[in-house]
C-alpha positions in Angstrom: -17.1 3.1 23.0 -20.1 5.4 25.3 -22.2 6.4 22.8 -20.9 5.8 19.7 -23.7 4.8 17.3 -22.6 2.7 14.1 -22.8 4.7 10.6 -24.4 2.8 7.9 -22.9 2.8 4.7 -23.9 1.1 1.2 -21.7 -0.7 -0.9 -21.0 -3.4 -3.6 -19.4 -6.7 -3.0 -18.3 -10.5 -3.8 -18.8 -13.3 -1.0 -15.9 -15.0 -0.2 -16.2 -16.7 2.4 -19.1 -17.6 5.1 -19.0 -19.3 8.7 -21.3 -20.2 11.8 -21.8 -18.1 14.3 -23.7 -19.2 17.5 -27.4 -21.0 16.4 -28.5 -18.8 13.9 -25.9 -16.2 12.6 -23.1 -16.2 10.4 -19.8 -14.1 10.1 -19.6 -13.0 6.3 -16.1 -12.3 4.5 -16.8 -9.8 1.6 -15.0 -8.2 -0.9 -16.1 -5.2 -1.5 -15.6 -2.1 -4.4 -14.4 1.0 -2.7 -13.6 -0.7 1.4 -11.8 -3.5 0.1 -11.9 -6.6 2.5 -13.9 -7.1 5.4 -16.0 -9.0 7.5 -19.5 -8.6 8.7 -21.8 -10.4 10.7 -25.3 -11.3 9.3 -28.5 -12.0 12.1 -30.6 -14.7 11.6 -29.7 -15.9 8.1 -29.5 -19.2 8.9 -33.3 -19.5 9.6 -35.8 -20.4 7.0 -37.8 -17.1 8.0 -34.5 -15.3 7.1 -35.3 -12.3 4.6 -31.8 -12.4 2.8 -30.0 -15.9 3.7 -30.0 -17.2 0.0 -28.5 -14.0 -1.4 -25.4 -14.4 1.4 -23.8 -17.5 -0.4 -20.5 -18.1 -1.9 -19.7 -16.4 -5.2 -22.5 -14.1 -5.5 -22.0 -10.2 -6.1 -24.6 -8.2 -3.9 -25.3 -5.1 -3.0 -25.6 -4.2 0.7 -26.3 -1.6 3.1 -23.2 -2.3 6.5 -23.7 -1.0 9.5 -20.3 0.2 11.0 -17.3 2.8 10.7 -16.2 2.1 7.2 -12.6 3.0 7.9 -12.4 0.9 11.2 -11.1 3.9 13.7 -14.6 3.2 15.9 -15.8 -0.1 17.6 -16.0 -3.2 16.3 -14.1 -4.8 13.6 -17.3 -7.0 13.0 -19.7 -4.7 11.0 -23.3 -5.7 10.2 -25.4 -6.7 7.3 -28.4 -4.3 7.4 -29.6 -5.0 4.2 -29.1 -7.1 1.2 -29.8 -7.0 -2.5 -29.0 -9.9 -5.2 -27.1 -8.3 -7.9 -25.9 -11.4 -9.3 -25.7 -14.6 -7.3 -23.2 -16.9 -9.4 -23.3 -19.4 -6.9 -26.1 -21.1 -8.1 -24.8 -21.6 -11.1 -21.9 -23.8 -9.9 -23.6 -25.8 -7.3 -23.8 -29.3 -9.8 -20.7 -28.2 -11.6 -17.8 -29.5 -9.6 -14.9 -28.2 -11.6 -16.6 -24.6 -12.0 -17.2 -24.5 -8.3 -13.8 -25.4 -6.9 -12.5 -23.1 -9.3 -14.5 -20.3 -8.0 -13.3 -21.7 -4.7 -9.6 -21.1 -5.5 -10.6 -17.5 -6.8 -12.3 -16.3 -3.4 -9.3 -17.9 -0.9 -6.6 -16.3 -3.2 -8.9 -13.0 -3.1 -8.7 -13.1 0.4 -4.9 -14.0 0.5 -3.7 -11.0 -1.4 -5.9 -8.5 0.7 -4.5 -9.2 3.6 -5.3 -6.0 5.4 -8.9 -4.9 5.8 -10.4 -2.2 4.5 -7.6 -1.2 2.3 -9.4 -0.6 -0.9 -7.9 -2.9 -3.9 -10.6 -1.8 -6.8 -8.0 -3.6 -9.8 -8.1 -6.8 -7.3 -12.0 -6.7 -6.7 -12.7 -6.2 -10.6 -10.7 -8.8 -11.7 -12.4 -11.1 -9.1 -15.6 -10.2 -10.3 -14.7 -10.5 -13.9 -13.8 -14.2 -13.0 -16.9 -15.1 -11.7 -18.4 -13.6 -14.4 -16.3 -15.8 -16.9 -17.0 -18.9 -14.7 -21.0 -18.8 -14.5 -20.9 -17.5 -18.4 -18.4 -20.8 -19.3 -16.7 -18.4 -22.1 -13.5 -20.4 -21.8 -12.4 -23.3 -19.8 -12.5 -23.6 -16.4 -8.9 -23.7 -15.4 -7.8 -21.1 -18.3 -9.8 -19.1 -16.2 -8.5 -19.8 -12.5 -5.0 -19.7 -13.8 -5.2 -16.1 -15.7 -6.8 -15.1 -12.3 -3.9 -16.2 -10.3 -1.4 -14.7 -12.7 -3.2 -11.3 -13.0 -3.8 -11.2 -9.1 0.2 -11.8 -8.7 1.2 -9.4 -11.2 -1.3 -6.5 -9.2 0.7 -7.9 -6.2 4.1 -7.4 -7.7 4.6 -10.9 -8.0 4.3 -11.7 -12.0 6.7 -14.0 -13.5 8.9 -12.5 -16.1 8.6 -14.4 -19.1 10.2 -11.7 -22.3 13.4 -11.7 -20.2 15.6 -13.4 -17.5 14.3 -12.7 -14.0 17.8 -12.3 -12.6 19.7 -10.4 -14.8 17.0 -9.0 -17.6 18.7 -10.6 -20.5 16.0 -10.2 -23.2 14.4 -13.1 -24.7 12.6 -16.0 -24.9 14.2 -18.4 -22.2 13.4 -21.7 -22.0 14.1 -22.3 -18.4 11.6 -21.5 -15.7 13.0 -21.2 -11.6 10.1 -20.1 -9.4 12.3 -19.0 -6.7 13.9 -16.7 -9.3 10.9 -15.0 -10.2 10.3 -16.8 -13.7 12.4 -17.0 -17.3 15.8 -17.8 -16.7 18.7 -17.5 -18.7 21.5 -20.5 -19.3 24.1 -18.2 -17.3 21.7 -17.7 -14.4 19.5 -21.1 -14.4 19.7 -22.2 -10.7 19.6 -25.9 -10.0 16.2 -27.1 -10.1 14.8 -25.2 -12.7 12.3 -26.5 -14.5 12.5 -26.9 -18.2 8.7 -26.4 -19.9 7.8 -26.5 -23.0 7.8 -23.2 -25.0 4.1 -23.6 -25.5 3.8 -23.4 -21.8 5.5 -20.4 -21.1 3.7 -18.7 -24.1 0.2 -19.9 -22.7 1.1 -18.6 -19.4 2.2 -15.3 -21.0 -1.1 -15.0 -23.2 -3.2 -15.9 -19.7 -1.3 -12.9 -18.5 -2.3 -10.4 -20.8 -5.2 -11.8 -21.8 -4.6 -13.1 -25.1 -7.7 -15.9 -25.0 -7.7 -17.1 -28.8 -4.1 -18.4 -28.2 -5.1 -19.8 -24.4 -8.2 -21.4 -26.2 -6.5 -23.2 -28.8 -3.5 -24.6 -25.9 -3.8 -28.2 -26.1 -4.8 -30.0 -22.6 -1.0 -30.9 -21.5 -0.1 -27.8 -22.1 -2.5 -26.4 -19.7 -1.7 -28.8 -17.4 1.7 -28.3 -17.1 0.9 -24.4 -17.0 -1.1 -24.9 -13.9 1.4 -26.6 -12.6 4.2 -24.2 -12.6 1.6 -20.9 -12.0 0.1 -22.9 -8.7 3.8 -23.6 -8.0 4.8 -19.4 -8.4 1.1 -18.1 -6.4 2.1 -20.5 -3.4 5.6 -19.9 -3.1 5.1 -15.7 -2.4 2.1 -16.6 -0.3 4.3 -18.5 1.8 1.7 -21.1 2.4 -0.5 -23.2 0.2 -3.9 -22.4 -1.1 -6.5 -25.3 1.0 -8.8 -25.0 -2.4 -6.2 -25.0 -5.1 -5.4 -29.3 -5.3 -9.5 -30.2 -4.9 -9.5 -28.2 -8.7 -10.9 -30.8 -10.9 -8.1 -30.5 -14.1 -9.1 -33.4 -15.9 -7.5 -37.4 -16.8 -3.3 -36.1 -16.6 -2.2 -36.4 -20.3 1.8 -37.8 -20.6 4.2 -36.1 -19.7 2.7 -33.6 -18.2 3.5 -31.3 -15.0 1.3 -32.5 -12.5 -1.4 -30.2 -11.0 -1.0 -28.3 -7.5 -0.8 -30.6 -5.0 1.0 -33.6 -6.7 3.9 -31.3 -8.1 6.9 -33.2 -9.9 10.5 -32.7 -9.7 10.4 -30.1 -11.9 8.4 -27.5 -9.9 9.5 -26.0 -7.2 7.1 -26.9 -3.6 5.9 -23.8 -1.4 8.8 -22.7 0.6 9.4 -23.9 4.3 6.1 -23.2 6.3 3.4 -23.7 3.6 3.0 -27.4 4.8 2.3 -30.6 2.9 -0.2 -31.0 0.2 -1.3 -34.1 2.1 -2.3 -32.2 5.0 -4.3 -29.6 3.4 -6.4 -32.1 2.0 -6.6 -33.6 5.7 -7.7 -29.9 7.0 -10.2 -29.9 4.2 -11.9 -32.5 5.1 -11.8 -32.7 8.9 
């Protein structure tokens, strides 16, 4: 647009995502406080004379002054990083801790999966994100207990939580032992579809403890139980995205104890895959690493 000069603007926000641009740039996907999602293009951080490339990495939470219209009525959807300051840089926590770092991984791809428009402020979303990063750098509980509380808080601020104090279908109250992710979660006898999986009642009380944050209960859940709780909460997330989560089977969960559900990727007969159109596990792991 003829004269139209870019407003600069400050803001908070958690790097999700980088990528290459041309020799030296790099297009950065943040998530910011009070603008929600966008992306924003960062000049010259790729050289080692660059004044802020280090605090531009995965994970970290910054502070940063954008050059741009904020509400995205006026030239380009790109804005630009004018200025950057480290608040916390959590990435460098995880960088030798494999099972912390694809963790964090999962977090900043589902992040960016339930904010799917930008610039549509999400403040509950952005908080719990940062909280997670928080809890992963800190190691205050186990790695996974964290990712999957994550997922299940981010569905429920998406309208997506499971039910687990009554039947999804026809709100029978109770404790149901059957678990249908096309349902939306507890099941009844009368309405069980086929296909329902049958977890242990530890399971669906660790997944409802991870929901409201009930952490001496998820702390003491013994490692199958976990497992087979990731199982069926990976199963739920990729089911309403439609597609599944590139990041979510490279999750290191640990030796498979027996018996247990498998973890996302490798899911058994008793959870449900992604619907139609969220392709094979096998693939994902071939886009990974192509």
């Amino acid at each position: 647009m003829a004269g139209y000069r870019r407003q600069l603007y400050r803001d908070d926000a958690v790097v999700l995502r980088v990528q290459k641009l041309g020799e030296s740039d790099r297009i950065i996907t943040l998530f910011t406080r009070r603008h929600g999602r966008l992306r924003a293009v960062a000049r010259g951080v790729r050289r080692t004379t660059s004044r802020f490339g280090a605090r531009l990495e995965p994970f970290g939470h910054v502070d940063l002054q954008l050059a741009g219209d904020p509400k995205g009525n006026q030239g380009s959807s790109l804005h630009t990083v004018s200025q950057v300051e480290a608040i916390e840089l959590y990435g460098k926590r995880f960088l030798g801790d494999y099972p912390r770092y694809t963790a964090a991984s999962a977090i900043a791809e589902t992040a960016e999966r339930l904010t799917p428009v930008e610039r549509e402020p999400s403040l509950r979303l952005f908080q719990l994100t940062l909280g997670a990063m928080k809890s992963l750098a800190r190691g205050e509980h186990a790695t996974t207990l964290v990712l999957d509380a994550y997922l299940l808080r981010g569905m429920a601020f998406a309208g997506w939580a499971p039910a687990f104090a009554a039947c999804a279908v026809c709100g029978e109250p109770g404790r149901h032992r059957a678990f249908s992710v096309p349902a939306g979660g507890a099941v009844c006898p009368d309405c069980r579809p086929p296909g329902a999986a049958h977890p242990a009642p530890a399971t669906l009380e660790l997944m409802s403890a991870l929901t409201s944050g009930d952490w001496g209960y998820a702390d003491a859940a013994e490692t199958g139980v976990r497992r087979e709780c990731s199982g069926l909460v990976a199963a739920h997330l990729q089911w309403h995205l439609e597609r599944a989560l590139r990041s979510l089977p490279l999750v290191d969960r640990g030796a498979p104890a027996s018996g247990a559900v498998p973890p996302p990727g490798g899911a058994g007969p008793d959870v449900v895959p992604p619907r139609s159109g969220a392709g094979p596990v096998a693939g994902v792991n071939r886009e990974m690493t192509e």
